[in-house]
C-alpha positions in Angstrom: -20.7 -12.4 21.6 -20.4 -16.4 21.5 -18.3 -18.9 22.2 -15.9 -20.6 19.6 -14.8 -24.5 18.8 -11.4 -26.6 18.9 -10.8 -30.3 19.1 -7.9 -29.0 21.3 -5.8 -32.0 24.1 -5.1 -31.4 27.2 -1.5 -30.0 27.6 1.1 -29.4 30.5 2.2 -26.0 31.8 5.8 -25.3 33.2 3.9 -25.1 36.3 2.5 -28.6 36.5 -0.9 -27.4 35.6 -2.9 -29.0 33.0 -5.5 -26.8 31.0 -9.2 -28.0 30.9 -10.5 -26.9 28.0 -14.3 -26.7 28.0 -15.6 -24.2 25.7 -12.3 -24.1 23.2 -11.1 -21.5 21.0 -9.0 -20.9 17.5 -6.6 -23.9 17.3 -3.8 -22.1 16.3 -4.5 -19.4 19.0 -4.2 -22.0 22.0 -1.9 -21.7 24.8 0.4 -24.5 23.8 2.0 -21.8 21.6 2.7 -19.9 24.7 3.9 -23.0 27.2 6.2 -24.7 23.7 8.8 -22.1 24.4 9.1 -22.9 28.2 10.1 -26.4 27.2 12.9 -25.6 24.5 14.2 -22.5 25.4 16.9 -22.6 28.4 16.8 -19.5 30.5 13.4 -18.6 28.8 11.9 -15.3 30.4 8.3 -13.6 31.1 8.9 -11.7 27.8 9.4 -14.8 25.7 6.2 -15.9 26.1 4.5 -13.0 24.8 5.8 -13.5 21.4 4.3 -16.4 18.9 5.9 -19.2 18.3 6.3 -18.8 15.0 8.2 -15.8 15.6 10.8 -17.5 17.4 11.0 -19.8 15.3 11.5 -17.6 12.2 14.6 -15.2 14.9 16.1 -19.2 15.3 16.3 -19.9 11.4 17.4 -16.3 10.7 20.2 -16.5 13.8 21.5 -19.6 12.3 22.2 -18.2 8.3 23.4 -15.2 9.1 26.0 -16.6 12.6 27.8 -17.8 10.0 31.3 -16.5 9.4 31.2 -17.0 5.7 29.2 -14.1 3.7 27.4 -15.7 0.5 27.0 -13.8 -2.6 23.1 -13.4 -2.1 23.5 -12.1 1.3 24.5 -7.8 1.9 27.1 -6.9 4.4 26.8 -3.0 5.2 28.3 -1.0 8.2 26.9 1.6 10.2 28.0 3.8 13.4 31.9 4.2 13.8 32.9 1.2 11.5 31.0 3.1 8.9 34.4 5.4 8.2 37.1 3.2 9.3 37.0 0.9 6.3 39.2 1.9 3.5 37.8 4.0 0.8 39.8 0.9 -1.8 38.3 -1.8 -0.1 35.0 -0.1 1.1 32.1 -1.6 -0.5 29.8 1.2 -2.5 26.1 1.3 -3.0 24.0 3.7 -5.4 22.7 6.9 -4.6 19.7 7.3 -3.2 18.8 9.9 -5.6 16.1 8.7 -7.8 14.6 9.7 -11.1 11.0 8.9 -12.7 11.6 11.1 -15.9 11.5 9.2 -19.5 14.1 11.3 -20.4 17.6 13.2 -20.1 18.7 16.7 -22.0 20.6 13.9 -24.4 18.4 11.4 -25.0 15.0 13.5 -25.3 15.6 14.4 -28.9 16.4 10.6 -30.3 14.0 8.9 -28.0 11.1 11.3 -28.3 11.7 11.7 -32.4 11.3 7.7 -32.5 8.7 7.2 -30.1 6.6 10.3 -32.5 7.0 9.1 -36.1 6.0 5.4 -34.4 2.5 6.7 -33.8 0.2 5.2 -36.1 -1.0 8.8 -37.5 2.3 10.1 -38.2 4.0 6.9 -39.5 0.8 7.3 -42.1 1.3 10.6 -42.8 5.2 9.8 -42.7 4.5 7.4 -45.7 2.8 9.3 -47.7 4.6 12.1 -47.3 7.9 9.5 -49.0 5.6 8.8 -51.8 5.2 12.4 -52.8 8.9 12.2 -53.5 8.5 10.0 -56.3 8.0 11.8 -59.7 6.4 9.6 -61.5 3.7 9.0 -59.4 3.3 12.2 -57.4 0.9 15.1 -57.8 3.3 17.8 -56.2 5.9 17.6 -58.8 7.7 15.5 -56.6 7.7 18.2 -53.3 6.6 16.4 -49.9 4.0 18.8 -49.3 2.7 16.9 -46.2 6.1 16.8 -44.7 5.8 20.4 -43.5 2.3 20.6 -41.3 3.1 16.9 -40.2 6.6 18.3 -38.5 4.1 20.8 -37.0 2.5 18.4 -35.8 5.6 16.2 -34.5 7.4 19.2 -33.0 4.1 20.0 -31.0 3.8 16.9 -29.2 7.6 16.7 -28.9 7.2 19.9 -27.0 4.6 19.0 -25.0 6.2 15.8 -24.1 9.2 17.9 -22.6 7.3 20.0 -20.6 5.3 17.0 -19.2 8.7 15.1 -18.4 10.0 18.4 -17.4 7.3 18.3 -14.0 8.3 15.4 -13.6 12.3 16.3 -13.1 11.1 18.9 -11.1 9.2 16.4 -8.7 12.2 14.1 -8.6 14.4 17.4 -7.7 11.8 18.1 -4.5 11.7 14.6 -3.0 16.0 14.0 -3.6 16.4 17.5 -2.2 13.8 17.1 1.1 15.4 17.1 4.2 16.6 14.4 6.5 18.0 14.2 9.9 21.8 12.2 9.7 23.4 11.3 12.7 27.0 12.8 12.7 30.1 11.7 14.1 30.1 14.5 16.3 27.0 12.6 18.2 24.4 15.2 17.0 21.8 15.5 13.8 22.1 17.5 11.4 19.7 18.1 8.4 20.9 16.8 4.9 19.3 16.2 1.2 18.1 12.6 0.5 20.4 12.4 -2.4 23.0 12.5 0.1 22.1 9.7 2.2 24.2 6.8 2.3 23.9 3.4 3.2 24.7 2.5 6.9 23.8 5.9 8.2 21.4 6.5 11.4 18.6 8.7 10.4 15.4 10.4 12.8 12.5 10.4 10.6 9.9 12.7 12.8 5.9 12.3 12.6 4.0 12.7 8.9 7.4 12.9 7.1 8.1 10.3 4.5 10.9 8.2 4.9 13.9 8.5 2.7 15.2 5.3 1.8 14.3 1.5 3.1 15.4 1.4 6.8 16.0 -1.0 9.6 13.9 0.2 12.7 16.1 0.6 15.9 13.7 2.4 18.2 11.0 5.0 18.5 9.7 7.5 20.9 7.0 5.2 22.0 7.6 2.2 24.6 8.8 -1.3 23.0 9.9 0.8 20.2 6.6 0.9 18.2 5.8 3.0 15.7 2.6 3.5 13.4 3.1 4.1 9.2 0.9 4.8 6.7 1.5 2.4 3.1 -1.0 3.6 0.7 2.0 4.8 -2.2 2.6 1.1 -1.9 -0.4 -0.6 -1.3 -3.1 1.6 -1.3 -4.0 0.9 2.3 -5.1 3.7 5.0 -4.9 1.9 7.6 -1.8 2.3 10.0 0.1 -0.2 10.2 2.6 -1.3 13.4 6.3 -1.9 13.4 8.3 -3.1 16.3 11.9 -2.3 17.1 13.7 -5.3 18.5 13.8 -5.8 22.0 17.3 -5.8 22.2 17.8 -2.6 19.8 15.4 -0.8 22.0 17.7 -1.6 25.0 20.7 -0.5 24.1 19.4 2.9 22.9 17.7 4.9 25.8 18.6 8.8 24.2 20.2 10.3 21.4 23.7 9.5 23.5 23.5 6.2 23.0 23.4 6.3 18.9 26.8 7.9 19.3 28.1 4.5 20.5 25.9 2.1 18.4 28.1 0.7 16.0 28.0 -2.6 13.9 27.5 -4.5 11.0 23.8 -5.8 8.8 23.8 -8.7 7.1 20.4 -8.6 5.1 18.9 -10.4 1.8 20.2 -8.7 -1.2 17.9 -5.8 -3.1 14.2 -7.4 -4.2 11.2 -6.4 -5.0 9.3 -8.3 -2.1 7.3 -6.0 0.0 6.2 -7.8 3.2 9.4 -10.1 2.8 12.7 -9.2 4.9 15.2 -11.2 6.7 18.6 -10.0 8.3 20.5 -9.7 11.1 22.2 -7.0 13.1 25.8 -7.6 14.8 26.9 -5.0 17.8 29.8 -6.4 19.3 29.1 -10.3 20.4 25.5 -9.9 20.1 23.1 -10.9 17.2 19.8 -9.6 16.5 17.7 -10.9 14.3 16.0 -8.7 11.9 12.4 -9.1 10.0 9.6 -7.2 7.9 8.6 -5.9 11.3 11.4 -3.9 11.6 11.4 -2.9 8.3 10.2 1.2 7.3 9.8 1.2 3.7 10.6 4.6 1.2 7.1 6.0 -0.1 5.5 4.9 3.7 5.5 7.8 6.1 5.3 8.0 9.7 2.2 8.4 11.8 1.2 8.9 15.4 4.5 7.9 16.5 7.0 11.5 17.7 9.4 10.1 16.1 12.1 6.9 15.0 15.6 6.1 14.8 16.7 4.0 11.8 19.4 2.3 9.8 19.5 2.9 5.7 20.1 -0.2 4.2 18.2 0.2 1.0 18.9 3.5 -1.4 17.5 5.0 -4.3 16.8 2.4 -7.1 17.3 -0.2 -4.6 14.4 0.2 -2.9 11.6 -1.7 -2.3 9.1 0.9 -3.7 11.7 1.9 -7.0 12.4 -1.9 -7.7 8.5 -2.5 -7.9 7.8 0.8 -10.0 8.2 0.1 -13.6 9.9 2.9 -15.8 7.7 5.7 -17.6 5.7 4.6 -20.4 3.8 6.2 -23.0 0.1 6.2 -22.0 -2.7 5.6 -24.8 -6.4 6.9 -23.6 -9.8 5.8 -25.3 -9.8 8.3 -27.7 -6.4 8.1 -28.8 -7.2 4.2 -29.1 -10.6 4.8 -31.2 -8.3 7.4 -33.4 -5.9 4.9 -34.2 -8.6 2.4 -35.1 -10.7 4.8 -37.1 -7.1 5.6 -39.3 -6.7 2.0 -40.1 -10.5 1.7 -41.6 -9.5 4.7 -43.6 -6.6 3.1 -45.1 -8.3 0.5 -45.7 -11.2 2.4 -46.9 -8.5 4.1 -49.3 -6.4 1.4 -50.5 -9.7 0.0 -51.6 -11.4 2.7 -53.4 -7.5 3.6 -55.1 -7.7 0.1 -56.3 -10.6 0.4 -57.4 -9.8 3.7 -59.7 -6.5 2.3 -60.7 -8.7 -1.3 -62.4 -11.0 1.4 -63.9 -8.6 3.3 -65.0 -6.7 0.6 -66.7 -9.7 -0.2 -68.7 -10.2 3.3 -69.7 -6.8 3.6 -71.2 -7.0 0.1 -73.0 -10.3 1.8 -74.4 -9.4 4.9 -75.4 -5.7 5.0 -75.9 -5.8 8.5 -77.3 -6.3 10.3 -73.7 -3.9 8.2 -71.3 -1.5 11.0 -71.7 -3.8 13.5 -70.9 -5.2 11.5 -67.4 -3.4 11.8 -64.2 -0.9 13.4 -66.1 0.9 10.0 -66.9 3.4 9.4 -69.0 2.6 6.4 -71.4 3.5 4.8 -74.3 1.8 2.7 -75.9 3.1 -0.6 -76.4 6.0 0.2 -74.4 4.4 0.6 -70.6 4.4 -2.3 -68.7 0.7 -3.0 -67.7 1.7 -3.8 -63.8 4.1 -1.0 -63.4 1.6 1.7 -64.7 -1.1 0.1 -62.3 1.0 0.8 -59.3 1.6 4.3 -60.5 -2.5 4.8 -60.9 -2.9 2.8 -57.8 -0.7 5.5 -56.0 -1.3 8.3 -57.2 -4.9 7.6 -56.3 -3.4 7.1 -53.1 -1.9 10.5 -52.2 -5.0 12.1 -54.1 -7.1 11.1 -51.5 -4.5 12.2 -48.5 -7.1 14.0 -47.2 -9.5 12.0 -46.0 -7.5 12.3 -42.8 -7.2 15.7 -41.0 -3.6 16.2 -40.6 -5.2 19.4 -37.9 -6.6 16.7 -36.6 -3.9 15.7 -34.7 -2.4 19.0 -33.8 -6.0 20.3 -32.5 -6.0 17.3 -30.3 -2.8 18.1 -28.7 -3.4 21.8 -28.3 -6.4 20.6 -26.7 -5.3 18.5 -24.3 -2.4 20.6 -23.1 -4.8 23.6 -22.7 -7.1 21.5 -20.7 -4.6 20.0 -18.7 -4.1 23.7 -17.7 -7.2 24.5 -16.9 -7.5 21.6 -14.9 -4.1 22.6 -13.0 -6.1 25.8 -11.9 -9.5 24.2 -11.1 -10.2 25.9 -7.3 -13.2 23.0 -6.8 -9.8 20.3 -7.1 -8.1 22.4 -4.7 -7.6 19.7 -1.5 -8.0 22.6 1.8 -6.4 19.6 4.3 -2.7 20.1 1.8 -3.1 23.2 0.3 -2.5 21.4 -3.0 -3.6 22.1 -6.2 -4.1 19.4 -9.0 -1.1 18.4 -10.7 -1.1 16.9 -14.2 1.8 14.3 -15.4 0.1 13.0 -18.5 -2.2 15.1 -20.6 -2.6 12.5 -22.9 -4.7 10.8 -20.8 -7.5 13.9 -19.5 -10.4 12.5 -21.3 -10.0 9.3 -18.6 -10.9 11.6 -15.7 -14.6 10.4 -14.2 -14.7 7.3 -16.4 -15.1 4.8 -14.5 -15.5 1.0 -16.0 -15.2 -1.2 -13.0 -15.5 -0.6 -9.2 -13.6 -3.4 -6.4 -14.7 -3.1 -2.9 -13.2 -5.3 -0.8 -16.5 -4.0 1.7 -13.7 -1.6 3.8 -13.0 1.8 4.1 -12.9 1.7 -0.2 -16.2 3.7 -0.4 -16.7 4.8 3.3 -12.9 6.9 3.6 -12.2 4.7 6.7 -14.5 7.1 8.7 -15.9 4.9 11.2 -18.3 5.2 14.2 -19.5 2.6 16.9 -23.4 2.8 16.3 -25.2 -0.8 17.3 -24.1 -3.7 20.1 -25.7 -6.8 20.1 -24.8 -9.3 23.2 -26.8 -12.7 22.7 -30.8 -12.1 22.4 -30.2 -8.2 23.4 -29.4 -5.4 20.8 -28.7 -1.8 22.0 -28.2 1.1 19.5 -29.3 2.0 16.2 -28.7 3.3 13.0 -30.6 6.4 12.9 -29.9 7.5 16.6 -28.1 10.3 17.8 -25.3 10.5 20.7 -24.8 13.7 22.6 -21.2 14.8 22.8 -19.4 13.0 25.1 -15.9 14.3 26.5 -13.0 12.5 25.5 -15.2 9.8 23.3 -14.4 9.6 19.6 -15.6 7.6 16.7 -19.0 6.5 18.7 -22.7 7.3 17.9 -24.1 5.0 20.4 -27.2 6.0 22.0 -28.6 3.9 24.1 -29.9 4.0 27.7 -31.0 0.5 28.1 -27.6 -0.5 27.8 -26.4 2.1 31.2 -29.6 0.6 32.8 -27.8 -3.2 32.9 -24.5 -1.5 33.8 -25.9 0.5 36.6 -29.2 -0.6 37.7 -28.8 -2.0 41.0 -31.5 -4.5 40.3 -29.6 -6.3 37.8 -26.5 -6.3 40.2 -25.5 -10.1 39.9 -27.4 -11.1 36.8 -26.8 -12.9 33.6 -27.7 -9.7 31.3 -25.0 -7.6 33.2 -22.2 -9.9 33.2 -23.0 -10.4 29.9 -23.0 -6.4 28.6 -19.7 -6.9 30.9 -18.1 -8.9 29.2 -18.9 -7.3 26.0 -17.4 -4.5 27.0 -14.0 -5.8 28.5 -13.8 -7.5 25.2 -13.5 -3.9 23.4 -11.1 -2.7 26.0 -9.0 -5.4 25.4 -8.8 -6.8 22.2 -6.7 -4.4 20.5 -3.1 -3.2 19.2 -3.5 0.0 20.4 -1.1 2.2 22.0 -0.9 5.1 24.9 1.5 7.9 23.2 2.6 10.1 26.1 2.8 14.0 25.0 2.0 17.7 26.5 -0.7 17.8 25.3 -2.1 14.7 27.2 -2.2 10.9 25.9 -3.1 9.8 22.4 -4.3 6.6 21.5 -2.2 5.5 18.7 -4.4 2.6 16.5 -3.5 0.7 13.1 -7.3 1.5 12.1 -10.4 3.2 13.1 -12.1 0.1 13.9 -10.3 0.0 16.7 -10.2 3.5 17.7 -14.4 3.3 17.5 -14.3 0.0 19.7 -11.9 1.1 22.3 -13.6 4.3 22.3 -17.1 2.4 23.2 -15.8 0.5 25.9 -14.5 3.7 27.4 -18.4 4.9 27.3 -19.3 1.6 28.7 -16.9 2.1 31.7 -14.5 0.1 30.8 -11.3 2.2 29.7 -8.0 1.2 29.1 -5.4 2.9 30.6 -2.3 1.7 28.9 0.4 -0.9 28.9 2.5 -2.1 31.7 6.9 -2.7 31.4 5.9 -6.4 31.2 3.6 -5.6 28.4 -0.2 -6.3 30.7 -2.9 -4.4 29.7 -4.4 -1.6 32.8 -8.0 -1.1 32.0 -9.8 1.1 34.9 -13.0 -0.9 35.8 -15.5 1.7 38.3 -12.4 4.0 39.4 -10.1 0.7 39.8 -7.2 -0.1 37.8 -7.3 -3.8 36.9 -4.0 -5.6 35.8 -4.9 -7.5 32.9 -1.4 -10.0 31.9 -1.4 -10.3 27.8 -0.1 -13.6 26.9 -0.3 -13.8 23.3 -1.1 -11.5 20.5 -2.1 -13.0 17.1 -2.5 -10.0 14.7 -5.1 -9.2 11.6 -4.2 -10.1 8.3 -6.1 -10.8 5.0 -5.5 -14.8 5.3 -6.8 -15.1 8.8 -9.4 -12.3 8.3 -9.3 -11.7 12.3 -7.3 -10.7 15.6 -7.2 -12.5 19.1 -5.5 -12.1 22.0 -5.2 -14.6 25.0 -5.0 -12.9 28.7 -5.1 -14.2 32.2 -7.9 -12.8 33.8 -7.8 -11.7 37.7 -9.3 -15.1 38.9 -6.3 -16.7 37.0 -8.5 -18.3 34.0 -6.7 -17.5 30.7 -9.4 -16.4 28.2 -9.1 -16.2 24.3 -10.6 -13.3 23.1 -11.2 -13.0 19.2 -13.0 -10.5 16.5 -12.9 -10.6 12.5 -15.3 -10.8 9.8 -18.5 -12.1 10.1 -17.9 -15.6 7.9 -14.6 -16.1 9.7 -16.3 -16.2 13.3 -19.6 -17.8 12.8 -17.4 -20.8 10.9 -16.0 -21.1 14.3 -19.0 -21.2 16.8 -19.2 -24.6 19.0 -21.5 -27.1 17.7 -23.3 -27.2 20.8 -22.9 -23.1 21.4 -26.4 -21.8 22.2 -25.4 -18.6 20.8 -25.7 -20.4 17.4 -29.2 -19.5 16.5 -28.8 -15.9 17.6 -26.2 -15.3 15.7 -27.8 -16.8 12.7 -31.1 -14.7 13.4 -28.6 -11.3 14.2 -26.9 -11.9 10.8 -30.3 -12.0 8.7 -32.0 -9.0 10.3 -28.4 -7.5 9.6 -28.4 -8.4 5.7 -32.3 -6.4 5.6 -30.8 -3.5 7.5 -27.6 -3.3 5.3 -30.2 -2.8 2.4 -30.6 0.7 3.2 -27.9 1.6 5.9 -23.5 1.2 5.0 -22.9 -1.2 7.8 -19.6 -2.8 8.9 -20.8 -5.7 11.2 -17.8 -7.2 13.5 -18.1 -10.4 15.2 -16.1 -10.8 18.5 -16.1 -14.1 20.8 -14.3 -16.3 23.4 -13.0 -19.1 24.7 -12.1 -20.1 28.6 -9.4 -22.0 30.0 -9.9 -23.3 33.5 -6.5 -23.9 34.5 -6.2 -27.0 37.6 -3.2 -28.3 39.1 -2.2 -31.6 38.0 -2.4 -34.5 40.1 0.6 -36.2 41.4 1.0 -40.0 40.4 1.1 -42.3 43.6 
């Protein structure tokens, strides 16, 4: 733990208090975020100054563009509830399906576009051109028959076969995911289950825990307080970790039950169709109320729900408009190594033969010019002497050297290649060592073209994450100043109700409970530590029959919250006002949450600010290891430990996979300001 830096003023509270700031934290974390909207909102409440400035700042901008009473051309206007079906079908606006289709191909434009996208391989166009020159009978050695043209349609109508069974799966998994199942709200006030291809825009949809969600939608509210909900992004990012979404406040108070949706009716005004992820502005009319909407409201198609019951949301996205189709790029034909080196090898041979039929052609010019008498009789070339044109009859030589020499390329080659793939690919369909036990899924192929990739692998990115460790984490070492606890190789008996920690460690339990280190440094310190884990976190108490569940973005904090629950500090869950209840040796301790600054790749860490029970606001922060120690006071005397913790770290991380997390904090001592005489 240490303490962190700021070159922070002194600033004024609503209350006439002035903040002393002695050992200073983050400068953008810094209560002056909190106390800004006292001074410019009128009417400001409690709840408004748990959210971040910039937050409010970003509802104010999106309130003013979309209060206006004039609808630009880059901004959509959609309906939903009641005014959904009272618009006239002439003038009611329409949106595309939200059926969608990956397939390269339709039962009409297979045969063109597959033909053309055949003879265009190098091999066949080859083949293809040899084949023409056959035709000619002066030059060719088949009497003019294309005797190539038959085994190379073989060849053509193999692949073109294969092709259409491939795009075939792929119909088929379009047909699955436009025909899954989706509850719609009805007029009639209840749900009832419909095909995605039938959704529409503007309808009110419950998307229920580990389904997918069908189209883009605006979050309304979930079965978890504040409306939160946890998704999973890894078909668009490739991130496991859960991610957080927030219904607005207002959305969450107008819909307490199913009842409610009957009478939630409206308008969205929102940004038109784009490709932009993490990017979303909008806002949400009900009668004379606006709500302004943002990318945390936001459930994308191709994310799916997690540890959240379920949610209630508005489509306003369909099919090829959303987020996830309008960043996928259509099918394309895929080229592997082999197909590459193939490709590569032909051109060397047609080199290789254009070369050596030049070369016979020039000999066999001089071979006539010697020896007139046989010209007839070679090649089987008509001449006359005299008459020939000397140019024209070494083009004829030149190619009929050419087609002589056809052979050098294996026309089986290509067909042998193809079988083989598509046999392999079948093979590899039935493999029971792919078989994944947790989905009861097999392995599916969509592109045999490319099997000979599998288990190459050229380059590996770690971003030092759950990449190589499958996000499996465990709380294993502590350090707290001079004092380490844990290590790697220790084992922790089975503790009930304690996940995600491997912490063994009874010298720790001895400053936490040893009565003669009641009052100490060490103990407040181990403490400290441990109120830290309880409280700086996004976590969130689900309430269920089968007892509480702790729903977290990421394991990291699972494995932290987990610890402090070990150390005897365990937190209990979230007040109406949004304070955090941690239970401290039987006692439940109120803890007020003032600020939340979330994790994100720029910022590489996550604070929170909290009043603590003597009324000092404290700044609590953890992130990377670079990130923190950047941050440490000048004058910190926790400097040198950490610098001597980080090196004995790098040795250990030698030979143990280590995730090392750096938490520490900053104190506010809050007096009253003095009155001017």
């Amino acid at each position: 733990m240490s303490e962190t830096k700021d070159n922070m003023n002194d600033s004024l509270l609503p209350s006439a208090e002035v903040i002393n700031i002695s050992e200073t934290g983050e400068k953008e974390l810094l209560v002056p975020k909190i106390q800004e909207e006292y001074k410019n909102i009128p009417g400001a409440t409690t709840d408004d100054v748990t959210e971040a400035p910039s937050r409010r700042e970003r509802d104010r901008k999106t309130l003013r563009r979309y209060s206006q009473n004039d609808i630009s051309s880059e901004v959509r206007e959609l309906k939903f509830g009641s005014l959904q079906n009272e618009e006239p079908p002439k003038t009611r606006i329409t949106f595309v399906t939200n059926a969608v289709s990956t397939a390269k191909y339709t039962m009409v434009t297979f045969f063109p576009k597959n033909l053309l996208e055949q003879v265009t391989k190098l091999a066949n166009t080859y083949f293809l051109l040899l084949s023409i020159l056959q035709c000619v009978p002066s030059i060719s050695i088949t009497n003019g028959k294309p005797t190539i043209l038959m085994p190379l349609s073989i060849v053509i109508l193999v692949s073109m076969v294969k092709d259409f069974i491939e795009d075939r799966k792929r119909q088929k998994s379009d047909d699955q995911e436009n025909n899954s199942k989706v509850l719609i709200l009805q007029t009639s006030g209840e749900f009832q289950a419909k095909r995605w291809r039938d959704l529409k825009v503007g309808d009110i949809v419950r998307v229920n825990r580990n389904s997918f969600f069908p189209a883009d939608l605006v979050l309304i509210n979930s079965s978890v307080s504040k409306g939160i909900c946890y998704v999973e992004t890894k078909n668009l990012d490739g991130e496991t970790n859960l991610k957080y979404k927030m219904a607005h406040r207002d959305t969450v108070a107008m819909i307490k039950s199913e009842e409610d949706l009957t009478r939630f009716t409206g308008t969205i005004l929102c940004e038109k169709p784009n490709s932009a992820l993490y990017n979303f502005e909008g806002a949400l009319k009900v009668g004379d109320n606006i709500i302004p909407l943002s990318a945390e409201q936001l459930l994308l198609r191709g994310s799916s729900l997690r540890n959240t019951e379920y949610v209630y949301g508005i489509v306003i996205y369909t099919g090829a408009e959303s987020k996830i189709q309008m960043n996928s790029s259509k099918a394309k034909g895929k080229c592997s190594i082999i197909e590459a080196l193939t490709h590569r090898q032909i051109i060397l041979i047609f080199m290789f033969q254009l070369t050596a039929s030049a070369i016979c052609a020039i000999s066999a010019m001089f071979w006539i010019a010697v020896h007139p008498e046989f010209a007839r009789g070679y090649l089987e070339i008509n001449y006359s002497e005299g008459k020939e044109n000397s140019w024209w009859l070494l083009l004829k030589l030149f190619s009929s050297w050419l087609l002589m020499t056809v052979q050098v390329v294996p026309l089986s080659l290509l067909i042998t290649l193809e079988v083989v793939r598509y046999v392999q690919a079948m093979f590899i369909s039935w493999d029971a060592e792919m078989f994944d036990e947790e989905t009861q899924i097999f392995p599916s192929v969509q592109a045999s073209n490319l099997n000979e990739e599998l288990g190459m692998v050229n380059y590996i990115f770690s971003d030092k994450t759950g990449t190589l460790t499958c996000n499996i984490m465990e709380f294993k070492m502590l350090a707290v100043g001079k004092m380490r606890f844990g290590s790697f190789d220790s084992k922790m008996d089975n503790v009930p109700g304690i996940t995600n920690v491997n912490f063994a460690s009874p010298e720790i339990f001895e400053y936490l409970r040893d009565p003669k280190y009641e009052g100490t440094k060490k103990r407040a310190k181990v403490q400290r530590m441990a109120l830290f884990l309880a409280l700086c976190h996004t976590i969130v108490i689900e309430e269920t029959k089968e007892g509480n569940i702790w729903n977290s973005a990421s394991p990291d904090e699972l494995a932290l919250v987990n610890a402090a629950k070990l150390l005897g500090y365990e937190f209990v869950g979230r007040d109406s006002e949004g304070a955090i209840l941690i239970s401290e040796e039987g006692k439940t301790v109120k803890y007020p949450l003032l600020n939340v600054l979330e994790f994100n790749s720029t910022r590489k860490r996550m604070s929170v600010i909290v009043r603590m029970p003597d009324n000092k606001i404290m700044l609590f922060c953890k992130g990377a290891d670079n990130m923190i120690y950047d941050r440490l006071h000048d004058s910190s005397k926790y400097r040198k430990e950490v610098e001597e913790f980080m090196l004995d770290l790098s040795l250990i991380h030698i030979s143990e996979p280590t995730r090392p997390l750096y938490i520490s904090y900053a104190v506010f001592c809050l007096k009253k300001k003095k009155k001017k005489k």
